[in-house]
C-alpha positions as CSV (number, residue, x, y, z in Angstrom):
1,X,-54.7,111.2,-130.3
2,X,-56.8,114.1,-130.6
3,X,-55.4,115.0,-134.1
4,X,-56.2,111.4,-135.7
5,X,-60.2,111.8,-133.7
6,X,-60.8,115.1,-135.3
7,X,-59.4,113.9,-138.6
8,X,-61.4,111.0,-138.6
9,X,-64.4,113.5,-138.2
10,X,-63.3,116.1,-140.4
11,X,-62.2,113.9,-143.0
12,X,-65.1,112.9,-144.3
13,X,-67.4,115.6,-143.8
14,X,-64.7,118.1,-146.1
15,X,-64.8,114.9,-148.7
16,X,-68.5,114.6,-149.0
17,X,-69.0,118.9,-148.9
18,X,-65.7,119.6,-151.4
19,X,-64.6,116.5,-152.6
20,X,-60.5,118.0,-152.4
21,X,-57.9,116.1,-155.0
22,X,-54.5,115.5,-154.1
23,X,-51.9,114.4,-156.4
24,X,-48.2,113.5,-155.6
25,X,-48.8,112.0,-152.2
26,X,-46.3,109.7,-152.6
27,X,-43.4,112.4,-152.9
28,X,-43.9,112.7,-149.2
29,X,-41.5,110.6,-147.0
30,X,-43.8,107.7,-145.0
31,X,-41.3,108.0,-142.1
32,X,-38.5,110.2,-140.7
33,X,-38.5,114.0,-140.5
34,X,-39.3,116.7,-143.5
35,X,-40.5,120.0,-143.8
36,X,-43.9,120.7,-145.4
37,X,-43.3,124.2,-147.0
38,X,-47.3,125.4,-148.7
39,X,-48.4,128.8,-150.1
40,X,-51.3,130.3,-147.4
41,X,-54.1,131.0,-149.2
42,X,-57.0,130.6,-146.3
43,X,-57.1,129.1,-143.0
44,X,-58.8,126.2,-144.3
45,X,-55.5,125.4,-145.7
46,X,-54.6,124.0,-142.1
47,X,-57.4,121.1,-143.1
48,X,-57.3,120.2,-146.5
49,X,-53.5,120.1,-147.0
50,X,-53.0,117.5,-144.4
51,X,-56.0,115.6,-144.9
52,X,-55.3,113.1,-147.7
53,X,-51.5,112.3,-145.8
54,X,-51.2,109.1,-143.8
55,X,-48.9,111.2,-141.1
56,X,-49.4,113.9,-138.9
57,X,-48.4,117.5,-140.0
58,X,-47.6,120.4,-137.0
59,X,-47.5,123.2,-137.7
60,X,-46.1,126.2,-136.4
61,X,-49.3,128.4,-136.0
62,X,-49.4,132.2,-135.1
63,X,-49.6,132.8,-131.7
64,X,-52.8,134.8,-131.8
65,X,-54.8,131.0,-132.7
66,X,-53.8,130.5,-129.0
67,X,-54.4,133.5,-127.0
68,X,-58.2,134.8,-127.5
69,X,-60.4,135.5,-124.7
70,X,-63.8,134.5,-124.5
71,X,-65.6,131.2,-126.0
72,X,-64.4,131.6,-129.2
73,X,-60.8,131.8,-127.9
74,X,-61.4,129.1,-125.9
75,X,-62.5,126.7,-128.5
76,X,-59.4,128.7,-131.2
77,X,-56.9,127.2,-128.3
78,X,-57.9,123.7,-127.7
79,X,-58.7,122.7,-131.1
80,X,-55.3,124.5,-132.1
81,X,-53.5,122.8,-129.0
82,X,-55.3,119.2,-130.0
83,X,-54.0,118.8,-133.2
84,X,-50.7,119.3,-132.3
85,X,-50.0,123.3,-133.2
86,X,-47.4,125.3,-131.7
87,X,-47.7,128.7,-131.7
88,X,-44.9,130.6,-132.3
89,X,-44.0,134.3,-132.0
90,X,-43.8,136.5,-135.4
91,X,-42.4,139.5,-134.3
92,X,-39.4,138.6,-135.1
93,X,-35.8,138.9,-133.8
94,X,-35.8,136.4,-130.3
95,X,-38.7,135.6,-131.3
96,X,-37.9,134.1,-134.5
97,X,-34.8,132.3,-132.9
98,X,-37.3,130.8,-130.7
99,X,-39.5,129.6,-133.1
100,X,-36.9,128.3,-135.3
101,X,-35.4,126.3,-132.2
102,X,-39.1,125.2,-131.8
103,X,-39.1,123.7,-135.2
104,X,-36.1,121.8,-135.0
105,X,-37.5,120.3,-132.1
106,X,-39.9,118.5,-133.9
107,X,-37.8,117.7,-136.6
108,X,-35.3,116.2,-134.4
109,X,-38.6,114.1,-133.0
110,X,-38.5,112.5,-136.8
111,X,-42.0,114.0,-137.4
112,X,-43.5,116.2,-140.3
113,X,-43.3,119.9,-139.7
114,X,-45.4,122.5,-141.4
115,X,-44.5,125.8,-142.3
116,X,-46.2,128.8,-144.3
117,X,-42.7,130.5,-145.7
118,X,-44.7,133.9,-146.8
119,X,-45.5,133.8,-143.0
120,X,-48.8,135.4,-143.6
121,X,-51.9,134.4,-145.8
122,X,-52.0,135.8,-149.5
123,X,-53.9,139.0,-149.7
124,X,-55.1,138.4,-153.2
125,X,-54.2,135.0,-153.9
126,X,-50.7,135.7,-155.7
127,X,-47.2,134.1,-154.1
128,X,-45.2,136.4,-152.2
129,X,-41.4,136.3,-151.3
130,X,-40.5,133.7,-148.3
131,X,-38.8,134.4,-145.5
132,X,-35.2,132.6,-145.1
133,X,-36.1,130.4,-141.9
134,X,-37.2,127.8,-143.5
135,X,-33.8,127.4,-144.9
136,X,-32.1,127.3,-141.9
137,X,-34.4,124.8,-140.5
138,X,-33.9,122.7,-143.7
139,X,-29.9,123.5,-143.1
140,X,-29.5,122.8,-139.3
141,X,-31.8,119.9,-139.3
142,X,-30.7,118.6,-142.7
143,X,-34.1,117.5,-143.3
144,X,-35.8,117.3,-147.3
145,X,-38.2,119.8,-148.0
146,X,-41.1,118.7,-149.4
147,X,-43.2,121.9,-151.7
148,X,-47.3,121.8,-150.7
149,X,-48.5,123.5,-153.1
150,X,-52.6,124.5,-152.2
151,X,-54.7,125.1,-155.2
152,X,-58.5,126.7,-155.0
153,X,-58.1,127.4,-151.5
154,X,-58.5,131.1,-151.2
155,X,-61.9,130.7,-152.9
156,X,-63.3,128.5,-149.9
157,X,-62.6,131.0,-147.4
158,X,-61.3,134.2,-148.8
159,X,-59.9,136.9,-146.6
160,X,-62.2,138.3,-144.0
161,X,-64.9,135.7,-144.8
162,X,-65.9,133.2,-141.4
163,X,-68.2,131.2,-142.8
164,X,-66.4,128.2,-145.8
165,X,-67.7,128.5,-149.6
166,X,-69.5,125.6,-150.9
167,X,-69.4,124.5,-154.9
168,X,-65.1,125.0,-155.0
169,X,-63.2,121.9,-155.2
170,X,-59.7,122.5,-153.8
171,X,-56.5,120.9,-154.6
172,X,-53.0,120.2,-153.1
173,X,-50.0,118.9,-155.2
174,X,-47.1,117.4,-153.4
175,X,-43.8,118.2,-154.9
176,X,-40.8,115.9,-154.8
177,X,-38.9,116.5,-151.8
178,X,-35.7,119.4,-152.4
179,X,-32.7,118.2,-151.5
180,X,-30.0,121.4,-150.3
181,X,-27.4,118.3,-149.0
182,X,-25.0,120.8,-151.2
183,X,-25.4,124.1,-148.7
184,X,-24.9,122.1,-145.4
185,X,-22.8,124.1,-143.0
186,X,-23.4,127.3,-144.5
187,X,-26.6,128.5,-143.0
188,X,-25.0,131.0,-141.9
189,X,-24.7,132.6,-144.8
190,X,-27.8,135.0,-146.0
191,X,-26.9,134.5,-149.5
192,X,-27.3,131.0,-149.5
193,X,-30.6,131.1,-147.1
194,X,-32.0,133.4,-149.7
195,X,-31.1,131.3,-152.8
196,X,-32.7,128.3,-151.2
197,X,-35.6,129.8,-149.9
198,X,-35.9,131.6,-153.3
199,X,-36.1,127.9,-154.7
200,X,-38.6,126.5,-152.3
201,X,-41.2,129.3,-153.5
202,X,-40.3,129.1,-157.2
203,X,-41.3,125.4,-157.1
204,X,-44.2,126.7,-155.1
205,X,-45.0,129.0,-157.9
206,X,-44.8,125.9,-160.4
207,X,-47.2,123.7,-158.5
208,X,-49.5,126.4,-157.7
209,X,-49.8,128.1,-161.0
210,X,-49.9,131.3,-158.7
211,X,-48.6,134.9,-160.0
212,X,-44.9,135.3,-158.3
213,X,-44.5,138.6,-156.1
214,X,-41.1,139.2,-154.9
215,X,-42.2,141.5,-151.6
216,X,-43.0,140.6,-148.7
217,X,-46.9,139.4,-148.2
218,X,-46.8,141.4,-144.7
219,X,-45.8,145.1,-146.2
220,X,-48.4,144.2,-149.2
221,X,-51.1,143.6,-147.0
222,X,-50.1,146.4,-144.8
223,X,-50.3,148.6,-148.0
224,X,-53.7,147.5,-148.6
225,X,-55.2,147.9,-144.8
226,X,-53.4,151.6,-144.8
227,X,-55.2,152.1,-148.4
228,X,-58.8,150.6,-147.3
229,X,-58.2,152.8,-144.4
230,X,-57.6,155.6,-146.2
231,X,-60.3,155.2,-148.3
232,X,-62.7,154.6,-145.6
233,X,-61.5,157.9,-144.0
234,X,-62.4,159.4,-147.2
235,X,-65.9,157.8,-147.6
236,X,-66.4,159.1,-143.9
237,X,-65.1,162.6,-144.9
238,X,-67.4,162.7,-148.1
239,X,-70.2,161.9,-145.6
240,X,-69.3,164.2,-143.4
241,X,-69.4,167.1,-146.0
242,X,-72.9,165.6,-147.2
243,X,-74.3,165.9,-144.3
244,X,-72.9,169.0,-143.3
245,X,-73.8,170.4,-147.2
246,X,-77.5,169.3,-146.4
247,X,-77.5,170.9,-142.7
248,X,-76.2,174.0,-144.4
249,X,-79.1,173.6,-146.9
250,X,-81.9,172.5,-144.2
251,X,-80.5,175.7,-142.1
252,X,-80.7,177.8,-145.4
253,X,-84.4,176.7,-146.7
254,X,-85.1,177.7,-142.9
255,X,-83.7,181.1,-143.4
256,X,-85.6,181.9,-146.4
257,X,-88.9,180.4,-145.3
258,X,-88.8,182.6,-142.4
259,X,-87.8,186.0,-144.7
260,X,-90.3,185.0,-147.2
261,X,-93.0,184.6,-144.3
262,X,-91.7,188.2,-143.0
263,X,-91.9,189.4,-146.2
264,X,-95.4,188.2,-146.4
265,X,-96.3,189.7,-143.1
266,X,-95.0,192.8,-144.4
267,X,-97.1,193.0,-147.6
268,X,-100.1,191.9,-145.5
269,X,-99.5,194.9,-142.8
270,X,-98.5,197.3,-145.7
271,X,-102.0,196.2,-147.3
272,X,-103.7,196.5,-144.5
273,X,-102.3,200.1,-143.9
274,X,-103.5,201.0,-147.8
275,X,-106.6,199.9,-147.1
276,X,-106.9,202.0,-144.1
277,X,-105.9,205.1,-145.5
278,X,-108.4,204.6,-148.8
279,X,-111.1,203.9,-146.3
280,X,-110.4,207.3,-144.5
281,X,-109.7,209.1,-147.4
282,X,-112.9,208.3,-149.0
283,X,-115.1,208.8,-145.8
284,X,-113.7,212.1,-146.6
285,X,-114.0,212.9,-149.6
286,X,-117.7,211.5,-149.3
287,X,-120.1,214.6,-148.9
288,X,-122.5,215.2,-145.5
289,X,-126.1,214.8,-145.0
290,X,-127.4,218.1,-145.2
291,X,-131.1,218.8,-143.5
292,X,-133.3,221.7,-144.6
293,X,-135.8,223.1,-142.2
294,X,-139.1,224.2,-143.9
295,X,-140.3,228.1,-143.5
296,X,-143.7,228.6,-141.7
């Protein structure tokens, strides 16, 4: 109830602000169960892909959406937990099994079920390589996967950026639904869960228009933190040396303000001592008064 009252809220507002287009809304299936598959550009992609869809979309959200502290973790859980998001484990190994079993769940309820197959958003807006649990959920449940492809979205709310971008119009395109019918009883097989999961983000890369990457978004965006890092270490170091290079040059403009005042005190006493010694010398070198008494 709580997902169709904030969407009837939302709704309108993120139409009048951005005024988002969807095409192919028809290639997704009115009733029964399907997997959403979409590229994640931004968090905002949790809004504007489900928005113009008639049915409800959960997704399978990160677990950290669920477990802040304070009032902004608060508010991250319960509008997370309203709109029907489960948040799921990415560590992987158990984890993943229990997520997957999670998704099938819902499936097996006849519902829609998103899922973000790069498992992480796009650090600079190009496709990366999914991960092959989306193609044993679309195995096991034998469900159609239908390719949500976002379009503009990283522009609204880039990467590390809180507050959404006004003046971009964003886009989602609705695939027709894949049909892997042909691999059932083989998920099992990691050459099969990679081919099909290797076709879910190829037509992702078709509707998107997106630059194809085949690594993992995670290690990329790992590469990038360890390299901002780095360079931040750098910046810090190259302050570090400034500063120390202008202490060493404060300490030495010190040093030679003090010897040239020494020096000055030196010339002044040595002066002074010249002085001295030409004043004595010419008292004398001066003759004396002589006085002559008269004869009587």
């Amino acid at each position: 109830m709580f997902y169709w009252v904030v969407k009837a809220i939302l709704g309108p507002i993120l139409a009048v602000l951005w005024q988002p287009r969807a095409e192919g809304v028809e290639n997704v299936p009115r009733r029964g169960p399907a997997i959403m598959v979409s590229n994640h550009l931004s968090f905002s992609d949790h809004f504007f892909g489900p928005l113009p869809l008639p049915r409800k979309i959960i997704f399978l959200a990160k677990a950290e959406y669920f477990t802040g502290t304070g009032v902004k973790g608060f508010l991250s859980k319960a509008f997370f937990t309203g709109v029907g998001q489960i948040p799921i484990d990415r560590s992987g190994g158990k984890a993943s099994e229990a997520a997957l079993r999670t998704g099938l769940r819902v499936l097996k309820r006849g519902e829609l079920l998103g899922i973000y197959p790069e498992g992480t958003r796009s650090p600079d807006g190009k496709l990366y390589r999914g991960r092959t649990g989306v193609a044993r959920l679309a195995l096991e449940a034998k469900a159609p996967v239908v390719p949500m492809a976002m379009i503009n979205l990283e522009k609204i709310m880039p990467p590390g950026r809180t507050v959404p971008k006004l003046g971009v119009r964003p886009k989602v395109v609705f695939g027709k639904p894949l049909d892997f019918s042909r691999y059932y009883g083989m998920e099992k097989d990691q050459r099969v869960l990679r081919a099909i999961t290797d076709e879910i983000m190829y037509s992702l890369m078709e509707l998107s228009g997106q630059e194809y990457v085949d690594r993992y978004a995670q290690a990329v965006k790992a590469e990038i933190e360890a390299e901002e890092k780095e360079a931040k270490r750098e910046q810090q170091a190259s302050a570090k040396d400034e500063r120390r290079s202008k202490r060493a040059d404060r300490k030495a403009d010190r040093k030679a303000r003090k010897e040239a005042q020494k020096e000055a005190k030196r010339a002044a006493k040595a002066q002074k001592k010249a002085e001295q010694k030409a004043e004595q010398k010419a008292k004398k070198d001066s003759p004396g008064d002589d006085t002559a008494g008269g004869a009587e």
